[in-house]
C-alpha positions as CSV (number, residue, x, y, z in Angstrom):
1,X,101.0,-51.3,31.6
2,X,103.0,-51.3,28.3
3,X,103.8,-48.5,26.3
4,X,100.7,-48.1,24.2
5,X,98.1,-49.0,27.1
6,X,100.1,-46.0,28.8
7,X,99.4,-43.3,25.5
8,X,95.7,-45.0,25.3
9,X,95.1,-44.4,28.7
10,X,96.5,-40.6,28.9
11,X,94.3,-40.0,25.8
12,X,91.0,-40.9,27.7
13,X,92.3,-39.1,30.9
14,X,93.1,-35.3,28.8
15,X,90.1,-36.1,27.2
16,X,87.3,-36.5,30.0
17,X,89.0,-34.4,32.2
18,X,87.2,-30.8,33.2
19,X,89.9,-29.5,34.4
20,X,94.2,-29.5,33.9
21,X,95.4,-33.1,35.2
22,X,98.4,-32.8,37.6
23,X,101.4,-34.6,36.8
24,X,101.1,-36.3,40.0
25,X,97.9,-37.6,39.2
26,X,98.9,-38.7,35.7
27,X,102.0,-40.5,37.5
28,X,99.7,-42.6,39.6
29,X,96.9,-43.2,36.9
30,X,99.9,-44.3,34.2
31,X,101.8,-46.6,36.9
32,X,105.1,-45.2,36.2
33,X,107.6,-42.5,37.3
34,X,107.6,-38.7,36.2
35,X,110.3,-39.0,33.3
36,X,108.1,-41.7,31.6
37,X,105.2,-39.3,31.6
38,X,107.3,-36.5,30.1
39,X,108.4,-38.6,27.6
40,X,105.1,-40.1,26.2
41,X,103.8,-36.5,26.5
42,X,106.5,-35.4,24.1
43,X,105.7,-38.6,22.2
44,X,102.2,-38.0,21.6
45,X,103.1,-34.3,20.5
46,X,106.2,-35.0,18.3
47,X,104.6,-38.3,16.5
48,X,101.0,-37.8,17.2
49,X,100.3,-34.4,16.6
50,X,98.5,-34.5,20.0
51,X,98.1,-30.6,21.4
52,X,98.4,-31.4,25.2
53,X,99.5,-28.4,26.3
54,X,101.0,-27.2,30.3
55,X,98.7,-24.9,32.1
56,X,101.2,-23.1,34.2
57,X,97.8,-21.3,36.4
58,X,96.2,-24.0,37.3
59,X,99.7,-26.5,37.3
60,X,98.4,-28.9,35.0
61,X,98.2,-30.8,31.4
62,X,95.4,-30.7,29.0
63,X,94.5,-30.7,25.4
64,X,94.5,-26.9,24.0
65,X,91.3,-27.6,21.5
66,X,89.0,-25.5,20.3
67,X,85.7,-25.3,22.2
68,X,83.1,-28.0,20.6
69,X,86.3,-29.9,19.6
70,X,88.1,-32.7,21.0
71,X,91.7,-34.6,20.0
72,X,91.5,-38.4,18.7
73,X,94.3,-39.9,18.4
74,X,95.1,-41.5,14.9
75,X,93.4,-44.7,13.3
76,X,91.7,-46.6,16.3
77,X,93.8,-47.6,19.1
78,X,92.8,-50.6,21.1
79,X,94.4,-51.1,24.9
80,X,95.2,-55.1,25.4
81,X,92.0,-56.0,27.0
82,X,90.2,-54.1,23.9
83,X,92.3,-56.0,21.2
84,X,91.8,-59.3,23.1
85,X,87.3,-59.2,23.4
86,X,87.2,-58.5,19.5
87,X,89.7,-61.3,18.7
88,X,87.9,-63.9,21.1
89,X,84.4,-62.4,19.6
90,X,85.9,-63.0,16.0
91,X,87.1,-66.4,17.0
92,X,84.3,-67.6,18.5
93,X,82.1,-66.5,15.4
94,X,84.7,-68.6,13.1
95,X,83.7,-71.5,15.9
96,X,80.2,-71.5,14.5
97,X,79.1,-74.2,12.4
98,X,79.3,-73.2,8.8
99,X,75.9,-72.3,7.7
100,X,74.5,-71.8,10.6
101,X,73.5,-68.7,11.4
102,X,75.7,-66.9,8.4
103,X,73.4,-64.4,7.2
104,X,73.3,-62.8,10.6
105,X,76.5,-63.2,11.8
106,X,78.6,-62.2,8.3
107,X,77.8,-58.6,8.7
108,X,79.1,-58.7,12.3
109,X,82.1,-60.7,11.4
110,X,83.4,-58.2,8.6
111,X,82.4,-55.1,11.0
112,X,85.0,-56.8,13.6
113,X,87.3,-57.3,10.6
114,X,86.6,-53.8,9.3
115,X,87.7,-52.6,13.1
116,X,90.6,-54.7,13.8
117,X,92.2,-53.4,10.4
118,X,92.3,-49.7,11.3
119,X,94.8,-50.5,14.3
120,X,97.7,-48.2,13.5
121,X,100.5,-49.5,12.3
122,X,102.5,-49.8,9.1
123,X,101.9,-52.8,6.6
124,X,99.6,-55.4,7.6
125,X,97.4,-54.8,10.9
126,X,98.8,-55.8,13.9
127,X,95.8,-58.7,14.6
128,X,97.7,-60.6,12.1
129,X,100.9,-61.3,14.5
130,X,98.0,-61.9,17.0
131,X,97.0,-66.3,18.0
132,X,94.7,-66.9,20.5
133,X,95.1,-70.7,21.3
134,X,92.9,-72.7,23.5
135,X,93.4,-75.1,25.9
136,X,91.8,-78.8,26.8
137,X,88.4,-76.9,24.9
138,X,85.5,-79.4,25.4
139,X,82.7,-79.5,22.9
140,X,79.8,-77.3,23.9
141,X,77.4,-80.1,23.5
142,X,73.9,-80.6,20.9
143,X,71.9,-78.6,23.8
144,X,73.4,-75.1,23.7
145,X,70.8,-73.2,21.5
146,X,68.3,-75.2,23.8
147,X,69.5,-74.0,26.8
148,X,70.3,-70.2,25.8
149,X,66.7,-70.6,24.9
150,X,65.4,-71.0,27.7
151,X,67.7,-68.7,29.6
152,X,66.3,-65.9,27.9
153,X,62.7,-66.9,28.1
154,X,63.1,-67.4,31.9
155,X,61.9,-71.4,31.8
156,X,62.6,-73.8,33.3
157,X,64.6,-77.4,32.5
158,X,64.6,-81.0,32.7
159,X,68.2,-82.6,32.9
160,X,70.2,-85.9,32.4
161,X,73.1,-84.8,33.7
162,X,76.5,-87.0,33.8
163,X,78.7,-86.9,37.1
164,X,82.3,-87.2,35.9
165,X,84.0,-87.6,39.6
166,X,80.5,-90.5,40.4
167,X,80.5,-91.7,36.8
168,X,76.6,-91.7,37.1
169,X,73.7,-89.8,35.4
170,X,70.8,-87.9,37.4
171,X,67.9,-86.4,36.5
172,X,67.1,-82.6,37.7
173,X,65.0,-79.6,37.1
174,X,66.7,-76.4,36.9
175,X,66.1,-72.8,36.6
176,X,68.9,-71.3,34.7
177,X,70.0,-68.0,35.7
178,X,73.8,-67.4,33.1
179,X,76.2,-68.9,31.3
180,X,79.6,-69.2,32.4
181,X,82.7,-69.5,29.5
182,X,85.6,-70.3,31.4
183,X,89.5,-72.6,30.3
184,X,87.6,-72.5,26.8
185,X,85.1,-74.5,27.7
186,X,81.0,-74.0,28.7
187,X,79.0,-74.2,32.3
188,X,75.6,-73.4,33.1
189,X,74.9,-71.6,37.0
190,X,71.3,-72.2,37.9
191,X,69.0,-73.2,40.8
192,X,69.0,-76.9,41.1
193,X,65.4,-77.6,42.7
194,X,66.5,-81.3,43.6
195,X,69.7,-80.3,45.5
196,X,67.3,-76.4,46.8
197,X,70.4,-74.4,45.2
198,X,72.8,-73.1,43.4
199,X,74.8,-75.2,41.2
200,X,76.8,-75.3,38.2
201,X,76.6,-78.0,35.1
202,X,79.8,-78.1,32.5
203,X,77.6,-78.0,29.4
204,X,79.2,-81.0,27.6
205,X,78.3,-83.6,30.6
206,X,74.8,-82.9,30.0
207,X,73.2,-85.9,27.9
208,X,69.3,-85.0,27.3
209,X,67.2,-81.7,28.0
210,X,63.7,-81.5,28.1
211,X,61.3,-78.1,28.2
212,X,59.3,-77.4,30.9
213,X,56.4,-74.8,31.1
214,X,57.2,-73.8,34.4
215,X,58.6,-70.2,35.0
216,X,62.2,-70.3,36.5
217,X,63.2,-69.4,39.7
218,X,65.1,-65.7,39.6
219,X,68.2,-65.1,41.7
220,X,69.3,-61.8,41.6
221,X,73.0,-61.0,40.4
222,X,74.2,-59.8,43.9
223,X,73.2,-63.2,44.9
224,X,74.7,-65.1,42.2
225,X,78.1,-63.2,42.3
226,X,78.5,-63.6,45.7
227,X,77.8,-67.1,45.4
228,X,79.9,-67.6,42.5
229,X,83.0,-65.3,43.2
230,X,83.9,-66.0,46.6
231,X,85.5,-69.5,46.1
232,X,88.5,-70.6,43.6
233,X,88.3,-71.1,40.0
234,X,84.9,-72.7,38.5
235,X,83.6,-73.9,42.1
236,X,81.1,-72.3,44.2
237,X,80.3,-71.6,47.2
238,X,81.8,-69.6,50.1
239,X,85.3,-70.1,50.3
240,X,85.7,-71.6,53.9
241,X,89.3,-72.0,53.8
242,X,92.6,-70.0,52.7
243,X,95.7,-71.6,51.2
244,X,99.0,-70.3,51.7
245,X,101.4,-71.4,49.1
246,X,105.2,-70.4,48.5
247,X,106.8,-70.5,45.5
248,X,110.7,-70.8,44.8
249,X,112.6,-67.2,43.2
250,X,112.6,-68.6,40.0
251,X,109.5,-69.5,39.9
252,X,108.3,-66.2,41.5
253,X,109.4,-64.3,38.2
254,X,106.4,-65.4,36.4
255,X,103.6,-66.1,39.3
256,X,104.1,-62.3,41.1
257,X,102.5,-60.9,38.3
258,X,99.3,-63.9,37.7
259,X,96.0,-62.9,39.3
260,X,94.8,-66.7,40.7
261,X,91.9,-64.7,42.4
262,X,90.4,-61.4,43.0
263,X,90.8,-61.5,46.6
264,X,94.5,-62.9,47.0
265,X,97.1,-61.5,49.2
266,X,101.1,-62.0,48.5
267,X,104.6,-61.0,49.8
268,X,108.1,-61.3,49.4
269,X,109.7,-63.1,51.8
270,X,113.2,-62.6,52.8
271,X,115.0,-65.8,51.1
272,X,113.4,-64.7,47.9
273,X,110.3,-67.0,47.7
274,X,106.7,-65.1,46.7
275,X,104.3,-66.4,49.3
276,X,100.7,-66.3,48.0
277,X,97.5,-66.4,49.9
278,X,94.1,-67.1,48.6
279,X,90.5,-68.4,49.8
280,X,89.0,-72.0,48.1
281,X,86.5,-73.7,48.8
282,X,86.6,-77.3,47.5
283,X,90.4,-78.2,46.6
284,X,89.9,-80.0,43.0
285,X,91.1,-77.1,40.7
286,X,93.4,-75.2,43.2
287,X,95.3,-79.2,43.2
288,X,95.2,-79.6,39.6
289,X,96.8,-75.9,39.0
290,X,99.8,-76.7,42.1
291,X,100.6,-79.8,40.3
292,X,101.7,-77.7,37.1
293,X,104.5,-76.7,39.4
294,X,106.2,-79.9,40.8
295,X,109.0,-79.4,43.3
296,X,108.4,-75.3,43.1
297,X,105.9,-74.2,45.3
298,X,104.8,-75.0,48.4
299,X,101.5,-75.6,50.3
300,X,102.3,-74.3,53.7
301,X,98.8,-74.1,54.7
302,X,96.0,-75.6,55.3
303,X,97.4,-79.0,56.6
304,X,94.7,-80.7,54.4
305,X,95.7,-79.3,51.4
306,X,99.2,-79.9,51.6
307,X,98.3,-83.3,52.3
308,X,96.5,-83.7,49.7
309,X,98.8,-82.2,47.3
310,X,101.6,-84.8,48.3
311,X,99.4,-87.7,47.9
312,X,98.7,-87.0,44.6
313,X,102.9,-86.3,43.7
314,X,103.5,-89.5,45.5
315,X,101.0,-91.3,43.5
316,X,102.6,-89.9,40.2
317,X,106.1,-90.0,41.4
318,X,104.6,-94.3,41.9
319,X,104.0,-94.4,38.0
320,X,107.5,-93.4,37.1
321,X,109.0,-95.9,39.9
């Protein structure tokens, strides 16, 4: 948590609070030690006019405002998460194809440009030292507004769907239940009725689509996200198996603080390697993200997967012979 996520976030806290907020508590909600809080308390006061004020009876801070009243802090202050929605929201509405769409979606873009301009800050607005690049993006396909369609009317749909890994096509029916945008690029989750479940299409390997007047088959979120969020990356499924990779100290610098998955587990090991443990279920994407890494990290476990990951160096290493 940076500097500004830290004032943001003690902002919301004196703000919602009923009651004075230990400095103990603000400590542990800020992630840092007791100086740093002192400091961006006097910060907020000296530059920010902020009246947080030390309530010596009941041994903690709040704002001293009067009643009915409440503090805001000046211009409108995004946290990093914030600042990064509206930009991908803005660039995904510059993404549309001119024309299409732009009396709706002009009023929208310049109430995003209207909001990313009164970020505090002196000259230009901060969003203008701001890129968001993407990365191997794949073209949604001609069957998007198709397919949102009938997402929302609850239908279901015929498919022609292209196997990359097979190189064939096949036809299914589907129910769709959400769309997925994940690495800059599109998937549909839905109930494949040929294959009796859950499944996920990559929107751009889908060739034709065809209505149906059938009503789609519902599978309720608790479903879905268990379905969805056990296993690694875009795959599905539960995760029957748990890697345990090791990555050399330098490389450790950068991958300590990556989240690869929700459930992971790490440690420092004594020689200075970060040793990182997470559940998969198929091995495609967890391989193609180890092979970013060459000679530093490790698959120590499963046997399969490190297996697996060495056939595929040693098949490289072969082009370079």
């Amino acid at each position: 948590m940076d500097r500004f996520d830290r004032i943001f976030e003690l902002n919301r806290i004196l703000q919602s609070a009923r009651y004075p907020v230990s400095r103990q508590r603000l400590e542990e909600a800020l992630e840092c030690s007791r100086a740093t809080v002192k400091r961006l308390i006097e910060e907020m006061r000296l530059y920010l006019n902020a009246p947080i004020i030390y309530d010596r009876k009941l041994n903690g801070y709040r704002y001293d405002t009067s009643e009915g009243q409440m503090y805001e802090l000046p211009g409108l202050w995004f946290n990093a998460s914030e600042l990064q929605a509206l930009l991908a929201t803005q660039q995904l509405l510059e993404d549309v194809q001119p024309g299409l769409l732009d009396s709706h979606l002009q009023p929208l873009r310049r109430k995003i440009d209207e909001l990313l301009s009164r970020q505090p800050g002196i000259g230009e607005p901060v969003t203008g030292r701001i890129r968001l690049l993407k990365s191997a993006a794949r073209p949604a396909g001609p069957h998007f507004s198709q397919i949102a369609g009938a997402l929302a009317a609850r239908c279901r749909l015929q498919l022609v769907y292209y196997n990359r890994s097979q190189d064939s096509l096949s036809e299914r029916e589907i129910s769709p239940q959400r769309l997925t945008h994940y690495r800059d690029n599109w998937y549909l989750d839905a109930w494949c009725h040929l294959r009796n479940g859950l499944r996920t299409f990559a929107l751009d390997a889908i060739r034709e689509v065809y209505p149906s007047s059938s009503q789609a088959r519902e599978v309720d979120e608790a479903t879905l996200n268990a379905h969805y969020a056990d296993a690694y990356g875009i795959f599905s499924g539960k995760a029957l198996h748990r890697a345990v990779l090791r990555f050399t100290p330098e490389r450790a610098r950068w991958v300590s603080t990556e989240t690869w998955h929700p459930h992971q587990q790490s440690r420092w090991l004594e020689d200075g390697r970060y040793e990182l443990t997470l559940p998969y279920s198929h091995p495609e994407e967890l391989i193609m993200d180890l092979l970013r890494y060459g000679p530093d990290v490790e698959v120590v476990e499963p046997s399969s997967l490190r297996q697996a990951v060495a056939d595929h160096l040693r098949a490289a290493a072969s082009l370079y012979a």
